[in-house]
C-alpha positions as MATLAB code, in Angstrom:
seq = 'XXXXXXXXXXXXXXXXXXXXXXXXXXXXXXXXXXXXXXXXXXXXXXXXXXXXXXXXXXXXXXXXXXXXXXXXXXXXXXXXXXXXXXXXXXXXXXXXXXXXXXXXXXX';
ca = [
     -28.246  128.291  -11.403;
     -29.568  132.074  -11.009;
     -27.008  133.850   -8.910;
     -28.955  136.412   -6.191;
     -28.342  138.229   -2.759;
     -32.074  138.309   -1.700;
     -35.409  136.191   -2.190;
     -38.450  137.558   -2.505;
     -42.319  135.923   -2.430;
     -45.351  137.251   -3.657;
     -48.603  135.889   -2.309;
     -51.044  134.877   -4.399;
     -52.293  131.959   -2.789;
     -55.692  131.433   -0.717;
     -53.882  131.774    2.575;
     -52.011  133.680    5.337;
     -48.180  132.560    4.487;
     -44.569  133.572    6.054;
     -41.125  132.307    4.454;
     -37.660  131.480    5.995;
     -34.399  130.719    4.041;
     -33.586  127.294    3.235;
     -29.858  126.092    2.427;
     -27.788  122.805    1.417;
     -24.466  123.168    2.592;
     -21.915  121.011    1.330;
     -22.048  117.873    3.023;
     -25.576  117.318    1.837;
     -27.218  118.841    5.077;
     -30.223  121.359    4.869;
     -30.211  124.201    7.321;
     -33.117  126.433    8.157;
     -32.642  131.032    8.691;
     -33.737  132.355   12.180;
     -34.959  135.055    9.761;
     -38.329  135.121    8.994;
     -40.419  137.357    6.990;
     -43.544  137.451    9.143;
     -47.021  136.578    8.170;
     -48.742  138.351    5.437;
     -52.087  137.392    3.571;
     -52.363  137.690   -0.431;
     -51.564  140.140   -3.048;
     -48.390  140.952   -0.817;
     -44.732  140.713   -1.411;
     -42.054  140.480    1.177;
     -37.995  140.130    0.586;
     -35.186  138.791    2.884;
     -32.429  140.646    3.865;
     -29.273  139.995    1.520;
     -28.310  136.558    2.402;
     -25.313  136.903    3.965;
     -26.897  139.299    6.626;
     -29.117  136.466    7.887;
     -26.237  133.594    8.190;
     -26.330  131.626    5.204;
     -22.963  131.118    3.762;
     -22.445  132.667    0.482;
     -20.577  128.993   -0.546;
     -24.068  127.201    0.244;
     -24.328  124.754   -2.417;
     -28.464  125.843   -2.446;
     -30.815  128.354   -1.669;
     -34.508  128.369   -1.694;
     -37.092  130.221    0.047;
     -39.054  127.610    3.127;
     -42.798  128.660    2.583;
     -45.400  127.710    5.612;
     -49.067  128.770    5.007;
     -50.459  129.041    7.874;
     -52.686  125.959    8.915;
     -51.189  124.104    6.210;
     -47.994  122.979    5.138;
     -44.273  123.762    4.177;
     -42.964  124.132    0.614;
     -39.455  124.522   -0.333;
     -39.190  126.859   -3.774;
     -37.976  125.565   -6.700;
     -35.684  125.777   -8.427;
     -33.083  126.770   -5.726;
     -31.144  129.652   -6.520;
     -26.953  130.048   -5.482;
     -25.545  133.472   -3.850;
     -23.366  136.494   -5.568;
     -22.813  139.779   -3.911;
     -25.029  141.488   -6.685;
     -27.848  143.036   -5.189;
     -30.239  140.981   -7.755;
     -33.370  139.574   -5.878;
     -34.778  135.992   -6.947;
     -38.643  136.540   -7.075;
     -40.624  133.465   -5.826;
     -44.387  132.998   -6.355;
     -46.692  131.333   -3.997;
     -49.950  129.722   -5.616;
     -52.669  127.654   -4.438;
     -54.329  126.546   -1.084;
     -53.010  125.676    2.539;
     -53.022  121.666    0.826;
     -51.656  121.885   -2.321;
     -49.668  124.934   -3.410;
     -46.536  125.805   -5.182;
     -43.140  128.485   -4.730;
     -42.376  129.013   -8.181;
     -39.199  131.009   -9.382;
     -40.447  133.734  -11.254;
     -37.496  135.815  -12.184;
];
């Protein structure tokens, strides 16, 4: 599993998105980041914070970004990604329209 402090996703969908954090802690139950990165239409790019900053626990068993496009649906990014204190950003791309899109890991 990649190791990363911060998620980033580009838009390159048909649609006005925004992304939280999504984690699995270890008792199998998902948890949702007050952070969110705001909406912002295609051909844009927005990071989180490092992790840690925004409350998820760097022993989270999974992380993945929690993409909404607006008047559409959520997506959860895949695959999820695990935290390291090393500055390294997972880079998430969003494709597709408000019905059927995708959060791919990139890099």
């Amino acid at each position: 599993m990649l190791q990363i402090a911060k998620i980033a996703c580009t838009n390159n969908a048909a649609f006005v998105m925004n992304f939280s954090i999504r984690w699995l802690d270890h008792a199998g139950n998902w948890h949702l980041s007050e952070w969110n990165s705001g909406d912002y239409a295609i051909n844009q790019t927005r990071t989180s914070p490092d992790l840690i900053s925004i409350d998820v626990p760097s022993d989270a068993r999974a992380i993945a970004p929690y993409v909404h496009a607006l008047l559409g649906e959520h997506r959860t990014g895949a695959p999820m990604v695990s935290y390291s204190a090393n500055n390294q950003v997972a880079a998430y791309e969003v494709k597709g329209t408000t019905s059927d899109y995708s959060v791919d890991l990139i890099r």
